[in-house]
Backbone as JSON Lines, residues from 0, in Angstrom:
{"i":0,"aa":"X","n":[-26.34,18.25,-0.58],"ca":[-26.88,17.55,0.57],"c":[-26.65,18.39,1.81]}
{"i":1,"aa":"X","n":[-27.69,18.96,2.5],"ca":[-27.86,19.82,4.0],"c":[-26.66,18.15,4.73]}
{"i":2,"aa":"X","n":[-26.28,18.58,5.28],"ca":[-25.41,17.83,6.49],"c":[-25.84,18.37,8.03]}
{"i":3,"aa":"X","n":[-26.07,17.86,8.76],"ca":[-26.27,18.33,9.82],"c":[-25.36,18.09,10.85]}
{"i":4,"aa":"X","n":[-25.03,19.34,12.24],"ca":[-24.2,18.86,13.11],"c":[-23.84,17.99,13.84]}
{"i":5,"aa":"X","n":[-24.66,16.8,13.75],"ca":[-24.01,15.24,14.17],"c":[-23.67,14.74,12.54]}
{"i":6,"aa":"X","n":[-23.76,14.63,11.89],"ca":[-23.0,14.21,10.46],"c":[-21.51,14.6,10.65]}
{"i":7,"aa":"X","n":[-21.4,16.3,10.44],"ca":[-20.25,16.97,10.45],"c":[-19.26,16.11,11.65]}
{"i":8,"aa":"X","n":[-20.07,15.71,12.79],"ca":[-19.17,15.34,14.07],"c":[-18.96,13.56,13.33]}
{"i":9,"aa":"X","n":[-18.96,13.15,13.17],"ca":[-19.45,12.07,12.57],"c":[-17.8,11.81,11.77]}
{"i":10,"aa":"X","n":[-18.23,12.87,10.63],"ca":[-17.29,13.04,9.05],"c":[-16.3,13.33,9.9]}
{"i":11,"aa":"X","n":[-15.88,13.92,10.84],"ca":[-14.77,15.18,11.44],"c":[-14.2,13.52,12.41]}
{"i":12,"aa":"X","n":[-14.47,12.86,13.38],"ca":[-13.95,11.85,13.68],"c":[-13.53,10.65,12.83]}
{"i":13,"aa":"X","n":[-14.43,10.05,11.63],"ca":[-14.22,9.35,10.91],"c":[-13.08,9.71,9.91]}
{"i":14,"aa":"X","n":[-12.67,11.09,9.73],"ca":[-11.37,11.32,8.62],"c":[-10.19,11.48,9.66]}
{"i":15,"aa":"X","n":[-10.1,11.41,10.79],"ca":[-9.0,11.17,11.57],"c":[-8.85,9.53,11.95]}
{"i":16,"aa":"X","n":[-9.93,8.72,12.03],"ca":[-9.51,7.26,12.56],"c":[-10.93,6.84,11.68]}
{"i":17,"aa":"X","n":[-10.86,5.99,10.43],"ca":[-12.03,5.69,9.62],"c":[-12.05,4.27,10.77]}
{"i":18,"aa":"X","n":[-11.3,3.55,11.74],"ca":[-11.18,2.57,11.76],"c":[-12.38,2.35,13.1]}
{"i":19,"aa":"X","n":[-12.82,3.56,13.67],"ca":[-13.3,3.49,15.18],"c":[-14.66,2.69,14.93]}
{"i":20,"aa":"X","n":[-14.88,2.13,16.38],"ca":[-16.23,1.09,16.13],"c":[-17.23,1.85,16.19]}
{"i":21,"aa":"X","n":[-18.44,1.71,15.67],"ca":[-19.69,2.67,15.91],"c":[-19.64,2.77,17.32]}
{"i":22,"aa":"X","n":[-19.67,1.92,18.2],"ca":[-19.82,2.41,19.94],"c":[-18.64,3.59,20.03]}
{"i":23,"aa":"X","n":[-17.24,3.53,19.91],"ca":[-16.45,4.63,20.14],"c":[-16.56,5.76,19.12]}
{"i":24,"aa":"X","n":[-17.54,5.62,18.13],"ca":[-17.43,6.82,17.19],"c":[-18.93,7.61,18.02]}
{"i":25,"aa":"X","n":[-20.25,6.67,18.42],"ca":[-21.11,7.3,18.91],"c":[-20.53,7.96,20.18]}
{"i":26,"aa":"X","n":[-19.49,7.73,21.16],"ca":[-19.39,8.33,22.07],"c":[-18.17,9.45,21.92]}
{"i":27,"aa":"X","n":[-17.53,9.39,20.92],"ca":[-16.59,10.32,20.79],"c":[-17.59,11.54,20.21]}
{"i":28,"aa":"X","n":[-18.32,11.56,19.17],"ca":[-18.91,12.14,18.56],"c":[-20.28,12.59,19.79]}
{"i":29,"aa":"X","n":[-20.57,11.87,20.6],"ca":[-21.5,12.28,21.51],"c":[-23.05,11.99,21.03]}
{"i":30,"aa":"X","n":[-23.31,11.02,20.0],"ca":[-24.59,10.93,19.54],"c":[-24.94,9.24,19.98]}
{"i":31,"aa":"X","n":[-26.13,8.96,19.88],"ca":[-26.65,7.1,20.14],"c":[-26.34,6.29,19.99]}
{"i":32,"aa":"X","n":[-25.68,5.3,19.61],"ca":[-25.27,4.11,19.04],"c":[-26.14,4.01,17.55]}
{"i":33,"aa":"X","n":[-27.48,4.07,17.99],"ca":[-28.19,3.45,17.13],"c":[-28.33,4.64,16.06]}
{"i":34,"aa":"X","n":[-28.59,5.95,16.73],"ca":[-28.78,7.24,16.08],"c":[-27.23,7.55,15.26]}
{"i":35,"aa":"X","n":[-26.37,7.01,15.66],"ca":[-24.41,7.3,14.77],"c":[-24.6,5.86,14.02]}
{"i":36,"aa":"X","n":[-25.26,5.18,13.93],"ca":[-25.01,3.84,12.87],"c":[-25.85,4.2,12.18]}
{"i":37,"aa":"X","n":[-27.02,4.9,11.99],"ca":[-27.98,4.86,10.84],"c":[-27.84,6.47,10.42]}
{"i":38,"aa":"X","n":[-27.11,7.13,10.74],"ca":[-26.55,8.22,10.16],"c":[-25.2,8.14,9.34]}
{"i":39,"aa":"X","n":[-24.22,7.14,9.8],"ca":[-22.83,6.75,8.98],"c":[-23.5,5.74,8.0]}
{"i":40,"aa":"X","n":[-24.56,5.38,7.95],"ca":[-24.69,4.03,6.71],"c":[-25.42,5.08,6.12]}
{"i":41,"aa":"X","n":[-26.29,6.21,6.2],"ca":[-26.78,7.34,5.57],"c":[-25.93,7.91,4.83]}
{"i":42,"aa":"X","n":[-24.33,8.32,5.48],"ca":[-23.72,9.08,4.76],"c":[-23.13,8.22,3.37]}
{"i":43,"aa":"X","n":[-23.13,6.81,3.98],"ca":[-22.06,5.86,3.05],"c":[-23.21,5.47,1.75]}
{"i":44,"aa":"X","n":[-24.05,4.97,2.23],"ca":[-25.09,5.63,1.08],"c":[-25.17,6.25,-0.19]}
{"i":45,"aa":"X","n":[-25.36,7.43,0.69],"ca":[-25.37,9.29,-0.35],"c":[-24.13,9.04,-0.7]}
{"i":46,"aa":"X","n":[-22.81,8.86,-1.29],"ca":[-21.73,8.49,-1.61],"c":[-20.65,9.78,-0.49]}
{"i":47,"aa":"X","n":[-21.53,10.27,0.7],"ca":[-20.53,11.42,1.22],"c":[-19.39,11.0,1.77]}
{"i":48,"aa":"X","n":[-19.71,9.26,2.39],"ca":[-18.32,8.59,2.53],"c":[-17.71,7.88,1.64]}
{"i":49,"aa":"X","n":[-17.17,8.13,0.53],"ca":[-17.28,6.88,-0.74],"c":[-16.16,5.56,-0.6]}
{"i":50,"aa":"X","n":[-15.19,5.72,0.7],"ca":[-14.63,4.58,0.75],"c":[-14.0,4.42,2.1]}
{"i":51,"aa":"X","n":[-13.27,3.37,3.03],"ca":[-12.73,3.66,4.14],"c":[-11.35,2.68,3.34]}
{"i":52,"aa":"X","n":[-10.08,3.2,3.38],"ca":[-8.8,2.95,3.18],"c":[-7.83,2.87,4.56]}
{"i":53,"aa":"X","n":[-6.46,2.21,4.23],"ca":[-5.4,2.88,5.05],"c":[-4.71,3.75,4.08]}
{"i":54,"aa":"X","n":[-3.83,4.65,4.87],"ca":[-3.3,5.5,4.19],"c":[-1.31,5.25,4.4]}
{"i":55,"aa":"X","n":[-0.48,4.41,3.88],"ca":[0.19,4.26,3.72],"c":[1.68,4.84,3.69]}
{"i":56,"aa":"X","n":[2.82,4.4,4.29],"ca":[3.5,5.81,4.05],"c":[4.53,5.08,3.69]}
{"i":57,"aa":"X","n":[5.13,6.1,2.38],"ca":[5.39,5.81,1.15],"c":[7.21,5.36,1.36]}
{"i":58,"aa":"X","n":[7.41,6.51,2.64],"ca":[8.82,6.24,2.56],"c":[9.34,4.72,3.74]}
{"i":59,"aa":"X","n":[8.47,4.36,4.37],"ca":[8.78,3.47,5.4],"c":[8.62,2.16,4.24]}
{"i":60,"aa":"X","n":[8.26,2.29,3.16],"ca":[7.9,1.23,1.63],"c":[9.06,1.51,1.3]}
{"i":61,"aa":"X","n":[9.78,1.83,1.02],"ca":[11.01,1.89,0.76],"c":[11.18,3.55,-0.6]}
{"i":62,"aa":"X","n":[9.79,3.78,-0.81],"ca":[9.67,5.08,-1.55],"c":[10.59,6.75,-1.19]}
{"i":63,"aa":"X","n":[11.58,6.84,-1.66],"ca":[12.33,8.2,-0.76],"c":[12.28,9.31,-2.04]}
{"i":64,"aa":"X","n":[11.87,9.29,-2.73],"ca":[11.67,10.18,-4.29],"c":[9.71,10.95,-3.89]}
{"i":65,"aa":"X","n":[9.9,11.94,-4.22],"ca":[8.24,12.36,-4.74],"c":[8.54,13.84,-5.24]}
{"i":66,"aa":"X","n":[7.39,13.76,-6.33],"ca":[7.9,15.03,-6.96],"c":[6.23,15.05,-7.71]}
{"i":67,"aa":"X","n":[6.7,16.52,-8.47],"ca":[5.21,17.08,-8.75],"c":[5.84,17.16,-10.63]}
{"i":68,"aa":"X","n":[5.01,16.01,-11.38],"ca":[5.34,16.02,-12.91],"c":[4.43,16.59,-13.5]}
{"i":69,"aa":"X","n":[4.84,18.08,-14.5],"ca":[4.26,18.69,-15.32],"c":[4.4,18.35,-16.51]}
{"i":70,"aa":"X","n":[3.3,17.79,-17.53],"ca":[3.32,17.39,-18.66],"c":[2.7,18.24,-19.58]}
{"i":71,"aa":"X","n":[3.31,18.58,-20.66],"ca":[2.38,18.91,-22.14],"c":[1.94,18.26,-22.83]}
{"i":72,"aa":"X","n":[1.1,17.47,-23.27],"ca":[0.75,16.78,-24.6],"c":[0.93,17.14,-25.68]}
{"i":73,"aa":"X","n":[1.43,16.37,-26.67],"ca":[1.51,16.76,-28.43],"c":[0.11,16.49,-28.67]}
{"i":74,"aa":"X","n":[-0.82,17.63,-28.56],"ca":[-2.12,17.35,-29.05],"c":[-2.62,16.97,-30.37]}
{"i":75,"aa":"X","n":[-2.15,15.8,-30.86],"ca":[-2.33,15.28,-32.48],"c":[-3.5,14.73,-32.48]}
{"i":76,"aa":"X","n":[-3.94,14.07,-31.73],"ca":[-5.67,13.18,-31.39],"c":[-5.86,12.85,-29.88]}
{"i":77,"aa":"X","n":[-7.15,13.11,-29.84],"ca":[-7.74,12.15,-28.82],"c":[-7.38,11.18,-28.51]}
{"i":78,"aa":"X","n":[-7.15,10.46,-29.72],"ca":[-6.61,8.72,-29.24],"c":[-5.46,8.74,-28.58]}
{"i":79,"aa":"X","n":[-4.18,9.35,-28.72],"ca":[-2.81,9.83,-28.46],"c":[-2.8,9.98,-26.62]}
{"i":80,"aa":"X","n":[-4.2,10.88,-26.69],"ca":[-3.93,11.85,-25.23],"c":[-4.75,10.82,-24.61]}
{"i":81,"aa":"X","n":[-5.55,10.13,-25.01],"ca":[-6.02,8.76,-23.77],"c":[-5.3,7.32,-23.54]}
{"i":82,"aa":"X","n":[-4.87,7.18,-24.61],"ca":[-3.36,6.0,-24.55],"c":[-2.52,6.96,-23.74]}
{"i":83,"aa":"X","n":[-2.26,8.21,-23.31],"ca":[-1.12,8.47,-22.07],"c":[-2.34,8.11,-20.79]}
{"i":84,"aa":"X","n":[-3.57,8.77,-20.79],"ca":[-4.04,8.65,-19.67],"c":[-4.0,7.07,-18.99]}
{"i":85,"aa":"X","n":[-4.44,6.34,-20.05],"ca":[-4.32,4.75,-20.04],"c":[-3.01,4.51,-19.63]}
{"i":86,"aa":"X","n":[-1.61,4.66,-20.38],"ca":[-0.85,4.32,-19.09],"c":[-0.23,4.97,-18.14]}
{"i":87,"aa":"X","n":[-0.67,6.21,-17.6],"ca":[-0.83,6.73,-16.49],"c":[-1.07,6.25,-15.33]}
{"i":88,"aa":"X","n":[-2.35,5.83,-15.77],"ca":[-3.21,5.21,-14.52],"c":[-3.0,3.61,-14.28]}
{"i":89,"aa":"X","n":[-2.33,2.98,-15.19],"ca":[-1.67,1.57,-14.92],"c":[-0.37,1.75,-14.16]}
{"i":90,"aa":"X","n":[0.39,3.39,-14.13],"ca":[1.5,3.0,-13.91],"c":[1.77,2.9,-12.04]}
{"i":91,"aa":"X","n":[2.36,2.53,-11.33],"ca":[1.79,2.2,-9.52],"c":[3.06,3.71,-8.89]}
{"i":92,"aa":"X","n":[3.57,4.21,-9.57],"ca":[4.18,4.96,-8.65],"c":[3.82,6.36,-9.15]}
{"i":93,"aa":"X","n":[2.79,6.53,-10.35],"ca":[2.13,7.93,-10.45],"c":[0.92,7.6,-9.03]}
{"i":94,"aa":"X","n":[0.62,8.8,-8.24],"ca":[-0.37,8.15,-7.2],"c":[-1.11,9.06,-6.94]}
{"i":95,"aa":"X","n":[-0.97,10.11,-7.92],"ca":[-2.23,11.36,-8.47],"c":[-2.24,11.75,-9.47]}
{"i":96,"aa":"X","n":[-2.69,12.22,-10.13],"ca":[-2.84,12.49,-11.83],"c":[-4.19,13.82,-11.69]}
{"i":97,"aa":"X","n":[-4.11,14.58,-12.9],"ca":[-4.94,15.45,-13.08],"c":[-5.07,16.18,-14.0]}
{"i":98,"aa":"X","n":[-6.19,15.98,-15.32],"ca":[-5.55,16.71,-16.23],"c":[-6.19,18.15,-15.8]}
{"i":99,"aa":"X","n":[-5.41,19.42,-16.13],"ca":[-5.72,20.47,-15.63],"c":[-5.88,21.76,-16.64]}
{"i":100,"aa":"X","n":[-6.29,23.0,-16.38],"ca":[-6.64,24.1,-17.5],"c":[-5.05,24.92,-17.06]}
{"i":101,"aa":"X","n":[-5.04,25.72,-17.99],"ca":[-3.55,26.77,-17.95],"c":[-2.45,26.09,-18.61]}
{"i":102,"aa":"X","n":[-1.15,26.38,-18.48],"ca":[0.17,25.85,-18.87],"c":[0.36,24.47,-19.71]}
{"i":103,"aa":"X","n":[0.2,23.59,-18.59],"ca":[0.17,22.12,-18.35],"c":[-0.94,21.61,-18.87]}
{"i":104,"aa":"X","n":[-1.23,20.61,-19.2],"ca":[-2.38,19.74,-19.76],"c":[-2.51,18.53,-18.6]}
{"i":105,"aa":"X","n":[-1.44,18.36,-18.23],"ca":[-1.44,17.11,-16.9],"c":[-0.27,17.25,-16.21]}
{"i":106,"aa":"X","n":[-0.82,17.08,-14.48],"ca":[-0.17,17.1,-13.2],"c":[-0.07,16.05,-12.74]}
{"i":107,"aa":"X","n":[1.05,15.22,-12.0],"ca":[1.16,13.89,-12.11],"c":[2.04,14.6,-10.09]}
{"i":108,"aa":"X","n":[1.57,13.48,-9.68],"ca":[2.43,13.15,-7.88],"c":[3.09,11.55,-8.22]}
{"i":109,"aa":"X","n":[4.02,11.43,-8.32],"ca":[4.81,10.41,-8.64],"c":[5.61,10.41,-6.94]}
{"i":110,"aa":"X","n":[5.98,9.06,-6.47],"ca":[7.04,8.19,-5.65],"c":[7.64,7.92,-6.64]}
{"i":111,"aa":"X","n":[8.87,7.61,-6.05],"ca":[9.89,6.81,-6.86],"c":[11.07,6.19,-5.36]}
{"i":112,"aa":"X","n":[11.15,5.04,-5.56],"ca":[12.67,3.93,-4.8],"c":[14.01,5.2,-4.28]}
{"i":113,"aa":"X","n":[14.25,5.55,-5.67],"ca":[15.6,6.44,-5.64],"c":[15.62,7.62,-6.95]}
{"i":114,"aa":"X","n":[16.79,7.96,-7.31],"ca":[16.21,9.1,-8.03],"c":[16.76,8.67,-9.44]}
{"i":115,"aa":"X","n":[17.82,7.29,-9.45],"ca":[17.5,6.39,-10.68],"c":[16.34,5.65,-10.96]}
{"i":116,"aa":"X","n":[15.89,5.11,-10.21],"ca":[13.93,5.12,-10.06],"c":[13.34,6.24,-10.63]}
{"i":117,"aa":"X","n":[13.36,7.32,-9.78],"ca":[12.49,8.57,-10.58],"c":[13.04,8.67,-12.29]}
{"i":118,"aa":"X","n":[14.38,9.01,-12.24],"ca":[14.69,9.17,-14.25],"c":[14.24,7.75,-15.06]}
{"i":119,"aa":"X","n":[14.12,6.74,-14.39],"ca":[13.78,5.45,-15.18],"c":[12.03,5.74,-15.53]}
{"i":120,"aa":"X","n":[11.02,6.6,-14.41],"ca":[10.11,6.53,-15.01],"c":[9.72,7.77,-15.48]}
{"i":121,"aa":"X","n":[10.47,8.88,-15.12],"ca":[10.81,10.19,-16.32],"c":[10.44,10.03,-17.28]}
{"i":122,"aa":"X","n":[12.07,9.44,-17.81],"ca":[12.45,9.36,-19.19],"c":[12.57,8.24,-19.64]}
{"i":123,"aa":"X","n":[12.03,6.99,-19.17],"ca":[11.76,5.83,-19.55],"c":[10.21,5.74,-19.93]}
{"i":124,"aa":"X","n":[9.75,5.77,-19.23],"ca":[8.25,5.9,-19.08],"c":[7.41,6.42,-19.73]}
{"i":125,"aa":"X","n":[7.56,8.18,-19.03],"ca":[6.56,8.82,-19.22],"c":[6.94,9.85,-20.16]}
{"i":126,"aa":"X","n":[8.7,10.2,-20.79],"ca":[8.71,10.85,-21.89],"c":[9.1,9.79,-23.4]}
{"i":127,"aa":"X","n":[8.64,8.92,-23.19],"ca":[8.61,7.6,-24.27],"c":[7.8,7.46,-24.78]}
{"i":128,"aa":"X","n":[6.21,8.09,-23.92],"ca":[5.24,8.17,-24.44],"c":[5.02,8.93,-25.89]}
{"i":129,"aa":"X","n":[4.56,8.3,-26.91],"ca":[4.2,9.18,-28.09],"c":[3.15,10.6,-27.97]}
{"i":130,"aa":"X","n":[2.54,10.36,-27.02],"ca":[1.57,11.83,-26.66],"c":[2.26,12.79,-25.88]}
{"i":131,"aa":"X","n":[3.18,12.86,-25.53],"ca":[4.01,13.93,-24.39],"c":[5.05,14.28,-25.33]}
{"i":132,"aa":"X","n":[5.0,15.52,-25.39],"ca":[5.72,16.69,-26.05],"c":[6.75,17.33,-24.9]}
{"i":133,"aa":"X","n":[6.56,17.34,-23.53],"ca":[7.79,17.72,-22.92],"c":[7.3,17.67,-21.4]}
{"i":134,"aa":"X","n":[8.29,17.76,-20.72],"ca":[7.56,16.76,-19.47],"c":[8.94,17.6,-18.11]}
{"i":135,"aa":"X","n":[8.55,18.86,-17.22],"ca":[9.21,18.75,-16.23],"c":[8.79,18.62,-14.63]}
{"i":136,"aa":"X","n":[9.44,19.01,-13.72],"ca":[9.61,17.97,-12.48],"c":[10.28,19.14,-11.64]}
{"i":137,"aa":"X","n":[9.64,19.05,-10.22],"ca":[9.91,19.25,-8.95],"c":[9.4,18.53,-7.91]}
{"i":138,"aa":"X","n":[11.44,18.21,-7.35],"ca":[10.86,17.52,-6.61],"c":[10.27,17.52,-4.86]}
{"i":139,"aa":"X","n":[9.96,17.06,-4.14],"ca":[9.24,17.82,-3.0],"c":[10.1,17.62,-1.93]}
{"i":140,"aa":"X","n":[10.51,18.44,-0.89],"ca":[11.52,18.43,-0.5],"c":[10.8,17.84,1.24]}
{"i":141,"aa":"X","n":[9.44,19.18,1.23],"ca":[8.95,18.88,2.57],"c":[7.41,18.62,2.04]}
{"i":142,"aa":"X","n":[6.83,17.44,2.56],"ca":[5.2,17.25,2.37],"c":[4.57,18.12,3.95]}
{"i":143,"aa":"X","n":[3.93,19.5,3.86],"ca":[3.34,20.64,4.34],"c":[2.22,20.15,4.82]}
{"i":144,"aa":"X","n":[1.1,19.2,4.32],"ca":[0.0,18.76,4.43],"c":[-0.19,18.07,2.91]}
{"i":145,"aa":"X","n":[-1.24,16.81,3.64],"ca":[-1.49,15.97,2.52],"c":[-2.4,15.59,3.04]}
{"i":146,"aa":"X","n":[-3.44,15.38,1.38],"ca":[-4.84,14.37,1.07],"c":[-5.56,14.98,2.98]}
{"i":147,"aa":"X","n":[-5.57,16.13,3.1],"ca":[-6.87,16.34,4.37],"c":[-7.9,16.0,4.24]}
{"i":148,"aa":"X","n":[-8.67,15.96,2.49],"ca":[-10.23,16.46,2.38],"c":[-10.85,17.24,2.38]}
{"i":149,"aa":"X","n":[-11.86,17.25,2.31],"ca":[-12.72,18.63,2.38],"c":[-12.65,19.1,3.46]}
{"i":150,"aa":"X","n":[-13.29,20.09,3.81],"ca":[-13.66,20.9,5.32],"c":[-15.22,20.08,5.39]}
{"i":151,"aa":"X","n":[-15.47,19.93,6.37],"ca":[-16.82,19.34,6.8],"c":[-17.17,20.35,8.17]}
């Protein structure tokens, strides 16, 4: 999809404050009222905006654990390696997942309460699973940048 430079201004205000009203997004952005509302329901549309969220922060939740979980799978079946994905994605304190090419078969961003929290869903959890063959962990000391998005 061509994007054009009121879109980009558009996308570029809306991923800093999704919350602004079309009147303060048309005038921040510098385009019409009418011309910035039928260009943002354009983008939401085309799926280029596919959702407006808050973005939560994990440790003011009482979350003080995050770490980056590298998994192998015991590749015995298909069925094996989607019963982990299945409870992966049920579980609420994995809060990225990815299965990936090289080393690892799956990258997991886990929170955890405390860091008996984190080993409870370690080695309770996620090395209990019958599809995981071995499973390690770093944990993150400083978050550098997070979830920016694309460049627009």
């Amino acid at each position: 999809m061509g994007l054009t430079p009121e879109d980009r201004r558009i996308l570029r205000a809306l991923r800093k404050n999704g919350r602004l009203s079309n009147v303060k997004l048309a005038k921040e952005t510098n385009i019409s009222e009418s011309a910035c509302l039928r260009r943002t329901r354009h983008l939401e549309q085309t799926g280029v905006i596919r959702k407006y969220e808050a973005k939560l922060n994990a440790a003011k939740l009482g979350y003080k654990v995050s770490a980056y979980v590298i998994v192998q799978l015991d590749q015995r079946t298909e069925v094996d390696a989607r019963r982990f994905i299945e409870a992966v994605s049920k579980e609420e304190r994995v809060v990225e997942a990815a299965v990936v090419t090289g080393g690892p078969d799956v990258i997991l961003k886990v929170i955890a309460k405390d860091m008996e929290d984190f080993a409870d869903l370690t080695m309770r959890s996620l090395m209990t699973n019958k599809s995981v063959r071995d499973i390690s962990s770093s944990l993150i000391l400083e978050q550098i940048k997070s979830d920016a998005g694309p460049p627009v």
